[in-house]
FIMI-415669 format. One record per atom (N, C-alpha, C): x, y, z; atom name. Coordinates in steps of 0.05 Angstrom, whole numbers, m for minus. Layout:
# FIMI-415669
c1	c2	c3	atomo
X	Y	Z	CA
...
***
This chain:
# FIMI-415669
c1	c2	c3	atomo
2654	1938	m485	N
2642	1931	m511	CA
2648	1954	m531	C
2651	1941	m551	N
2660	1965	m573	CA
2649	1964	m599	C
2629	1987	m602	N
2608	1987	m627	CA
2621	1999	m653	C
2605	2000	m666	N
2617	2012	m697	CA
2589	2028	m703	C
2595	2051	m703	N
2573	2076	m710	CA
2565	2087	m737	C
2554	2088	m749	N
2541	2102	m773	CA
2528	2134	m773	C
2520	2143	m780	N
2520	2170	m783	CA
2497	2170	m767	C
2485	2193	m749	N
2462	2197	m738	CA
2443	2201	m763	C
2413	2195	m756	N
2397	2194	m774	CA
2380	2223	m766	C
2363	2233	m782	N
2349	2258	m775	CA
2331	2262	m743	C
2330	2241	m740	N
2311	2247	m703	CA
2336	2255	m691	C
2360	2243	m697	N
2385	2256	m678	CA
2385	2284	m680	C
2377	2297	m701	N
2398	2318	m703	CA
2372	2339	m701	C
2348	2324	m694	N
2321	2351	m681	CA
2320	2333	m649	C
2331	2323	m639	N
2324	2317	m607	CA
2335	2330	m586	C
2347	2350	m598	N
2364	2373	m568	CA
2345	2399	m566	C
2321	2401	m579	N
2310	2421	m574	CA
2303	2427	m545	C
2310	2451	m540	N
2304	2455	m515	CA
2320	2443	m484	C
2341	2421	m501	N
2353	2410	m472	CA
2369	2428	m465	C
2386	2419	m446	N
2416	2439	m428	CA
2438	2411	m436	C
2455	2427	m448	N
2479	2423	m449	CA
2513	2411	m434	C
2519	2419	m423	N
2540	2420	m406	CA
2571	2404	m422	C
2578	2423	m427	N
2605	2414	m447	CA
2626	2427	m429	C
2644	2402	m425	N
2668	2417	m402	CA
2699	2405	m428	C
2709	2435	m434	N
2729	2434	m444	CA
2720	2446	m480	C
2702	2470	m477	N
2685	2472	m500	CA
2701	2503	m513	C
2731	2505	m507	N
2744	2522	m514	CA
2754	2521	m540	C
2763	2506	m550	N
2771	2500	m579	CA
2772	2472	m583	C
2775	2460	m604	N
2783	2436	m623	CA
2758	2414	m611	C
2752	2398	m613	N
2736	2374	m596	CA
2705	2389	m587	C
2714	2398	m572	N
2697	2404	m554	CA
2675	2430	m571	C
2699	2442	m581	N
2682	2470	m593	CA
2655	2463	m606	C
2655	2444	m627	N
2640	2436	m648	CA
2612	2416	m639	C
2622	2402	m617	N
2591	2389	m609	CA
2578	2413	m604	C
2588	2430	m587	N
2574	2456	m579	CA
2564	2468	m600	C
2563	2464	m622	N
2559	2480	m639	CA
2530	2472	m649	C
2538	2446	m655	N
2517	2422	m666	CA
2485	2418	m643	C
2498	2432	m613	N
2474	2430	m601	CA
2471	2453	m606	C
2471	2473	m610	N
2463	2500	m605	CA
2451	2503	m636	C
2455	2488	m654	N
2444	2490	m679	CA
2420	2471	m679	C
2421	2457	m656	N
2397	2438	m658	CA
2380	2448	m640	C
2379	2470	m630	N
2356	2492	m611	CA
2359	2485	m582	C
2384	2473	m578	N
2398	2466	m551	CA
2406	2487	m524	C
2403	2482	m499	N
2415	2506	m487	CA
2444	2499	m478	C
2464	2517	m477	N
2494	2501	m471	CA
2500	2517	m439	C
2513	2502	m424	N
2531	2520	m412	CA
2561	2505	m405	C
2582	2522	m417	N
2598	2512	m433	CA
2626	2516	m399	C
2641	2501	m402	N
2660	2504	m383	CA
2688	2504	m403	C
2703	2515	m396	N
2737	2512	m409	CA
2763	2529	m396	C
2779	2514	m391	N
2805	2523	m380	CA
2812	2552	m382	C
2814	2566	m410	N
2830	2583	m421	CA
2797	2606	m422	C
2801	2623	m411	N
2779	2649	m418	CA
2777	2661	m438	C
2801	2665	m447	N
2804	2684	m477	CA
2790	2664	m487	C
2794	2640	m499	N
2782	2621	m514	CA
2749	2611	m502	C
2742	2619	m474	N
2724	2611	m470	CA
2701	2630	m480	C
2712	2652	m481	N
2691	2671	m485	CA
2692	2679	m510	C
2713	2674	m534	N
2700	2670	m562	CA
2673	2653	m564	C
2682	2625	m548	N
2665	2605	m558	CA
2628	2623	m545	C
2634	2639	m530	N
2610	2647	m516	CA
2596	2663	m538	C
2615	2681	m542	N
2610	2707	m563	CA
2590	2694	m580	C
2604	2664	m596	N
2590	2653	m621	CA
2566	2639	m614	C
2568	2629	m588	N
2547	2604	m585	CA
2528	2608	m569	C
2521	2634	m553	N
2504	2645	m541	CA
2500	2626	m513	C
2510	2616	m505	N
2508	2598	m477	CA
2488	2611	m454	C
2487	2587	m437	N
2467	2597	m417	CA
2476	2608	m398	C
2512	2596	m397	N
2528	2604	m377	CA
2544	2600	m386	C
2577	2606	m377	N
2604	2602	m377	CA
2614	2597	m351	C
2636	2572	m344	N
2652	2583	m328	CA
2680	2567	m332	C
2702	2593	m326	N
2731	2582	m331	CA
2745	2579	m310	C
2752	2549	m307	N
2765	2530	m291	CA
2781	2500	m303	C
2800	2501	m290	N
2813	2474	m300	CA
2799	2455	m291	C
2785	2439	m298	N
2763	2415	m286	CA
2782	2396	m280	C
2806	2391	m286	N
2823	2367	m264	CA
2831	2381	m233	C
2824	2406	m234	N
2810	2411	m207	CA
2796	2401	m183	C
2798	2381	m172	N
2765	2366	m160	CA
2759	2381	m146	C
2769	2402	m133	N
2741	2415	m109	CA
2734	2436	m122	C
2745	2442	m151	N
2735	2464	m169	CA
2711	2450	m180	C
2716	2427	m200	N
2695	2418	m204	CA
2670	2415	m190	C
2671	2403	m163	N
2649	2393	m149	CA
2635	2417	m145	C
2637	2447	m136	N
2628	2471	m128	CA
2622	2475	m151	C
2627	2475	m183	N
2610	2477	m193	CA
2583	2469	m209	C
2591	2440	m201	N
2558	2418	m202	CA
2550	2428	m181	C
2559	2434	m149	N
2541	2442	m133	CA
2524	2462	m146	C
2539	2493	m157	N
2526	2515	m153	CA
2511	2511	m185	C
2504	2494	m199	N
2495	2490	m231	CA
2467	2489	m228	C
2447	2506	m241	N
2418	2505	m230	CA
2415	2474	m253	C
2396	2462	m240	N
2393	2429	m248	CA
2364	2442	m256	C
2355	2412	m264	N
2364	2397	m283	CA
2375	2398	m307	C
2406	2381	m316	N
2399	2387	m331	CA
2401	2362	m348	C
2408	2361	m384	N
2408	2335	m392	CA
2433	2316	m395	C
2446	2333	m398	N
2471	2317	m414	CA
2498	2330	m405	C
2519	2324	m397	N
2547	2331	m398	CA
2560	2313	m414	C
2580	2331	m430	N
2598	2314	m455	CA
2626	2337	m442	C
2646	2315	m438	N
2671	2324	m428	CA
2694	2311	m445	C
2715	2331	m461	N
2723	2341	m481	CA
2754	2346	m463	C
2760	2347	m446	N
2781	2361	m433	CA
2803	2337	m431	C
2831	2349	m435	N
2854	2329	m422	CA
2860	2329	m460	C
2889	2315	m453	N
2901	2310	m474	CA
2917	2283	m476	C
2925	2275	m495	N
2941	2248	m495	CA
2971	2259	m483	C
2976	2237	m470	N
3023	2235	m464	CA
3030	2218	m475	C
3050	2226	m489	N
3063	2207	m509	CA
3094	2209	m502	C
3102	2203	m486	N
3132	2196	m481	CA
3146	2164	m475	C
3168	2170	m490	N
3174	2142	m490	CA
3193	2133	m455	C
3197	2116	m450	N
3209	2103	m423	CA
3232	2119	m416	C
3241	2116	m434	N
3274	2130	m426	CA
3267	2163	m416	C
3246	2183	m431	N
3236	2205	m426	CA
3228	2210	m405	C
3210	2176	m385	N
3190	2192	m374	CA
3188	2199	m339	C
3178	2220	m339	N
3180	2232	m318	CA
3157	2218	m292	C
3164	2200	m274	N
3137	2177	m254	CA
3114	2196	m254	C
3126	2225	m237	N
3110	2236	m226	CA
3092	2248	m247	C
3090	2258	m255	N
3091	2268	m283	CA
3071	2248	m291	C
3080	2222	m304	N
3056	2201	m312	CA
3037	2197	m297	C
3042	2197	m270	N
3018	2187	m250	CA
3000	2203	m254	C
3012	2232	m252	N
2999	2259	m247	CA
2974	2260	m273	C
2984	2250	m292	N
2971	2253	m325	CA
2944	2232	m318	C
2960	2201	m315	N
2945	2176	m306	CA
2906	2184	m296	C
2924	2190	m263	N
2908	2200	m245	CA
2887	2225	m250	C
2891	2233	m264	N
2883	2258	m273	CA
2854	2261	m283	C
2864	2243	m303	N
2845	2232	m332	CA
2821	2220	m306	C
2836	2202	m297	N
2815	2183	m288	CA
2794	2193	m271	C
2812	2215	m245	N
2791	2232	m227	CA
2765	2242	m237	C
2778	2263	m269	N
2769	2273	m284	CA
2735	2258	m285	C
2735	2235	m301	N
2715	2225	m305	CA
2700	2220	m284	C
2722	2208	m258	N
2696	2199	m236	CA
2679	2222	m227	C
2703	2245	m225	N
2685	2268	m211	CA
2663	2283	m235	C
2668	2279	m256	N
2641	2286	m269	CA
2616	2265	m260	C
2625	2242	m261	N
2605	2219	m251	CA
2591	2224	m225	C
2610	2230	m205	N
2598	2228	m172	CA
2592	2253	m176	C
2593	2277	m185	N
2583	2308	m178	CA
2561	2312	m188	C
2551	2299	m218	N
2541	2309	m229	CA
2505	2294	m230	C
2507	2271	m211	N
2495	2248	m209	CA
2464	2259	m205	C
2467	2289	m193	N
2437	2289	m172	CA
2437	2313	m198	C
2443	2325	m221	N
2436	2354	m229	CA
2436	2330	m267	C
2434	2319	m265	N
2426	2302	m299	CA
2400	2285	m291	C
2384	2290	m314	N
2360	2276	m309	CA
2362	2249	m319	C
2338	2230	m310	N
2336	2206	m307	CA
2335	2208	m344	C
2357	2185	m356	N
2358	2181	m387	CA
2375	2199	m404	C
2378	2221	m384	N
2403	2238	m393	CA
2430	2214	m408	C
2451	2239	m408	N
2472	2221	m420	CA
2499	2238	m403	C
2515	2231	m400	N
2552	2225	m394	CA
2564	2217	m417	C
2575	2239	m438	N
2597	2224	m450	CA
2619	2238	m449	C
2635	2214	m448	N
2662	2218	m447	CA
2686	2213	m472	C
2705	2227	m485	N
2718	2222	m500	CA
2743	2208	m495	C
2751	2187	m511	N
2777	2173	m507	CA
2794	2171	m533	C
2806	2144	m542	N
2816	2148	m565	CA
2823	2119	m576	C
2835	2115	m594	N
2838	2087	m602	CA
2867	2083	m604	C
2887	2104	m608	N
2915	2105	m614	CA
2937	2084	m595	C
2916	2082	m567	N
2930	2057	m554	CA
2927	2031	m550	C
2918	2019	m568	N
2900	1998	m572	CA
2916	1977	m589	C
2946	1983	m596	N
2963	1974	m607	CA
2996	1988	m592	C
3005	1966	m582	N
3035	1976	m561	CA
3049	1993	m580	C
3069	2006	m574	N
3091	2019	m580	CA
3101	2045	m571	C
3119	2047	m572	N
3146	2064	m561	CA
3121	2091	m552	C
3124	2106	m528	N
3118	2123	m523	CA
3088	2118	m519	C
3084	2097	m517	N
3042	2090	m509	CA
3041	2078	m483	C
3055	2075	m470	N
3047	2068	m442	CA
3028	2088	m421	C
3031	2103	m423	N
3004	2118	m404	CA
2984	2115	m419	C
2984	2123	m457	N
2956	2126	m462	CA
2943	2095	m467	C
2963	2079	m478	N
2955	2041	m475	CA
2930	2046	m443	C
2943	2059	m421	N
2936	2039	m397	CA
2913	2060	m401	C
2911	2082	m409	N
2879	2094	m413	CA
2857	2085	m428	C
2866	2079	m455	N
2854	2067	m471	CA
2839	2044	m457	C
2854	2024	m446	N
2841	2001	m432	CA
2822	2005	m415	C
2831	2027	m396	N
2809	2027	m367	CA
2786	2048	m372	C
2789	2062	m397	N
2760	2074	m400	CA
2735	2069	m406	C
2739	2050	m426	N
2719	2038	m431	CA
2708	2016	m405	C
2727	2006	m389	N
2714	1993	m366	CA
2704	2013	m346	C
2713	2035	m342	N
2705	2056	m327	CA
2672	2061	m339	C
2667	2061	m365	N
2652	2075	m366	CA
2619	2057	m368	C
2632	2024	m368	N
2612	2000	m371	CA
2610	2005	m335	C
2621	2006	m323	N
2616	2013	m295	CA
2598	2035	m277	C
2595	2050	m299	N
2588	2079	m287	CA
2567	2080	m299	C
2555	2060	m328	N
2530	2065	m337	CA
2511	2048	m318	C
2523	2025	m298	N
2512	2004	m286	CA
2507	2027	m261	C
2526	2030	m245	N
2522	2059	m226	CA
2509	2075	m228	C
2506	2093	m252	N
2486	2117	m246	CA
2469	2112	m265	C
2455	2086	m275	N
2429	2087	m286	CA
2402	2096	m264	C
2391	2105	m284	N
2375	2110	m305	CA
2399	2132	m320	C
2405	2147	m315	N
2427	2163	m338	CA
2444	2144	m345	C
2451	2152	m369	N
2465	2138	m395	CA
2489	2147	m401	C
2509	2130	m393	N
2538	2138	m399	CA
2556	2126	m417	C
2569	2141	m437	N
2577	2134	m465	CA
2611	2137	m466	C
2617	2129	m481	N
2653	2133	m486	CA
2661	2140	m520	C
2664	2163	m527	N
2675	2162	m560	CA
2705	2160	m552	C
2713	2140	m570	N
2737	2126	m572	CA
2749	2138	m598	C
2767	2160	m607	N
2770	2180	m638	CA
2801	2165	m636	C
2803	2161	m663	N
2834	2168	m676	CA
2838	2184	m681	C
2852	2192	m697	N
2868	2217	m711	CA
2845	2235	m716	C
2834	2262	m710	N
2824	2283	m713	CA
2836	2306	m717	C
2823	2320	m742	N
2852	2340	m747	CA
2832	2366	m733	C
2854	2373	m714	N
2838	2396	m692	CA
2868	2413	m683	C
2870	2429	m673	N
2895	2441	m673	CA
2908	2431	m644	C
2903	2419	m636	N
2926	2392	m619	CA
2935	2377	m634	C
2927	2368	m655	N
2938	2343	m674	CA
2954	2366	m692	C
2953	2388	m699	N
2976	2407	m701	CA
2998	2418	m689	C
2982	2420	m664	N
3004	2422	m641	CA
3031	2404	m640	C
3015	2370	m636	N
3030	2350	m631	CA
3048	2345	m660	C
3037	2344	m679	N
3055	2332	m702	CA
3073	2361	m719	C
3066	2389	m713	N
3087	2405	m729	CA
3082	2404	m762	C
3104	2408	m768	N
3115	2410	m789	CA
3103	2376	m808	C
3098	2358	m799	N
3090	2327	m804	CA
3057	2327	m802	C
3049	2355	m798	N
3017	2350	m807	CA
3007	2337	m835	C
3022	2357	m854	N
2999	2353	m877	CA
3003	2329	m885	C
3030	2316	m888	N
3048	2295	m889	CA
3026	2261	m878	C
3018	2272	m845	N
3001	2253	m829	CA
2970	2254	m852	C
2961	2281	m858	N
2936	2281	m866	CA
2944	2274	m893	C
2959	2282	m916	N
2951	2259	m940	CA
2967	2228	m936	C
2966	2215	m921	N
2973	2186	m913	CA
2947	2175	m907	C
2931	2193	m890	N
2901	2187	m884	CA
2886	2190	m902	C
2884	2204	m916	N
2865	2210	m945	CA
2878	2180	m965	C
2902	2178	m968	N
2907	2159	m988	CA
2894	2124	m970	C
2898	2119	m953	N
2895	2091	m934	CA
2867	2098	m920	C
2855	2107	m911	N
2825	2102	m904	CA
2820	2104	m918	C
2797	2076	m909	N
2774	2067	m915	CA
2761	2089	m926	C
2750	2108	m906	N
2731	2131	m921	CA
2745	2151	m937	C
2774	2158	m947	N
2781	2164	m962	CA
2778	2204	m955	C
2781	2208	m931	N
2784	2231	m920	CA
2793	2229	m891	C
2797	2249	m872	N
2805	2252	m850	CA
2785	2258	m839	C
2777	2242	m808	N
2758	2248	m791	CA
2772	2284	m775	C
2743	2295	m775	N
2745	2318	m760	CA
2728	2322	m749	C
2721	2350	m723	N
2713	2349	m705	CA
2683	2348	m712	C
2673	2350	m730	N
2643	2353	m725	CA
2633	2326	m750	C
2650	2312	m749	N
2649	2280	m752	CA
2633	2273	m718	C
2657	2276	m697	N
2659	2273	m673	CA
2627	2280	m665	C
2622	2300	m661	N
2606	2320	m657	CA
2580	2307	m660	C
2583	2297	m683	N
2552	2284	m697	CA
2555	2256	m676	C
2570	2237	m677	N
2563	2213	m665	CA
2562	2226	m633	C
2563	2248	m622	N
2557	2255	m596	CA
2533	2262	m589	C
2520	2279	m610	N
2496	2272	m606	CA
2476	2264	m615	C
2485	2240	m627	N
2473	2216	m632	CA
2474	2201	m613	C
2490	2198	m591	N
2496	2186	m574	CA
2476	2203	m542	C
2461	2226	m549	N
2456	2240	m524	CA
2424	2235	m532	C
2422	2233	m564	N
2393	2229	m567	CA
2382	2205	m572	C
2395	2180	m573	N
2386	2155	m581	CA
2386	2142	m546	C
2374	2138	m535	N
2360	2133	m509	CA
2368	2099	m504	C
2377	2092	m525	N
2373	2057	m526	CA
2402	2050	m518	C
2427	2065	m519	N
2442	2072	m520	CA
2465	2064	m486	C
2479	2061	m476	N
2487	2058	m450	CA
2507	2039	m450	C
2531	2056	m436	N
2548	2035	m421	CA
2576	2024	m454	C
2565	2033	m470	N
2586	2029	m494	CA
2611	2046	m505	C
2628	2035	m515	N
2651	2053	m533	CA
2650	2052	m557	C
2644	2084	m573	N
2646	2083	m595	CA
2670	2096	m608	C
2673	2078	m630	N
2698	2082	m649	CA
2694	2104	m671	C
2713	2129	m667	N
2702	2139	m698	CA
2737	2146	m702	C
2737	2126	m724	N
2771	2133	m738	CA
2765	2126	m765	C
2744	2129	m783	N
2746	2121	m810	CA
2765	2102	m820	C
2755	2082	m803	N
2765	2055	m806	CA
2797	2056	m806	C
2814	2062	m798	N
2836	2068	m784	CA
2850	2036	m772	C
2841	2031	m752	N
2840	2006	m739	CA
2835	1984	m758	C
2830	1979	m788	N
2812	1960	m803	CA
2846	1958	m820	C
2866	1982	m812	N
2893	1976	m836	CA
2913	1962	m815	C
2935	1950	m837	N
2952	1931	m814	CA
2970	1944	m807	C
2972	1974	m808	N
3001	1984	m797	CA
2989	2009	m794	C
***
């Protein structure tokens, strides 16, 4: 199912007082900024991310409960550290992985499976690890995207993601209820992967988006950020994909 979100309203943005956090992939771009948004809302974090140098800026700024740096497409890294995580806690929001965009002739099997498979473990093993250390009404969210939701050249891995996450994740809210598991589904976010990936054709991408959306600016991360936890504090909430591309999806090309 696929909702259409509006801005969190003020109970969103006072309902993390005092919860725990758990943001895996809270090193830069995406991830950085929910963290931010809880920790400004009197939240406790403990933040996970690949890269250390980057993990421990984000520490420096955001005062966490904990840190730890590990690649979470890891699985027996991951699982050891839901084991060793003092519980309860409320919420994990996982931020990690990136889109593949290669076209047929480019692409490498192993390579795709490897990406495929990855993504997917990714989520289950936050699901099955984290099952007994999130409290009952807690939340699971997971980020996806919308960019594959229309075929073309070089979308075949993220097409076949796009599709099975949102069923992954209507699955996993039926599975581990009473906790509440969510999917943000983003377009174009300007975060420095979307600089990474496009180069020199950034600013080029960002005033095309300012002139043709709907909202008449470019979604960024603490766009994101806000419908996350809106999504950790609205309780009514489960088992859905939300869209945030400033109507993106609403143009015909």
């Amino acid at each position: 199912m696929t909702a259409a979100s509006g801005a969190p309203g003020s109970a969103g943005r006072a309902g993390l007082a005092g919860q725990t956090v758990v943001v895996i992939g809270a090193g830069a771009g995406i991830g950085r900024e929910p963290a931010r948004q809880v920790r400004a809302d009197g939240g406790r974090l403990v933040l996970v991310g690949r890269n250390p140098e980057r993990l421990q800026q984000a520490a420096q700024e955001l005062r966490p409960r904990s840190t730890a740096a590990f690649d979470a497409t890891d699985s027996d890294r991951l699982r050891r550290f839901f084991e060793e995580l003092p519980g309860p806690v409320d919420h994990v929001m996982v931020t990690a992985g990136s889109p593949s965009y290669r076209p047929l002739p480019e692409m490498d099997l192993d390579a795709a499976r490897g990406e495929f498979g990855q993504r997917l473990a990714l989520t289950l093993g936050v699901a099955l690890h984290s099952r007994d250390k999130v409290r009952a009404g807690g939340t699971l969210v997971f980020m996806g995207g919308t960019g594959g939701r229309r075929p073309g050249a070089g979308l075949s891995v993220v097409s076949a993601l796009t599709a099975a996450l949102p069923a992954l994740t209507a699955n996993l809210a039926l599975e581990l209820a009473p906790v509440r598991v969510n999917l943000i589904a983003a377009g174009f976010v300007d975060t420095p992967l979307s600089a990474a990936l496009l180069g020199d054709q950034l600013e080029a991408r960002r005033e095309e988006l300012r002139a043709t959306l709907p909202i008449r600016r470019v979604v960024v991360p603490a766009d994101v950020a806000a419908l996350a936890v809106h999504l950790m504090c609205n309780e009514a909430l489960t088992g859905g994909t939300y869209d945030i591309d400033g109507g993106q999806q609403l143009l015909s090309h």
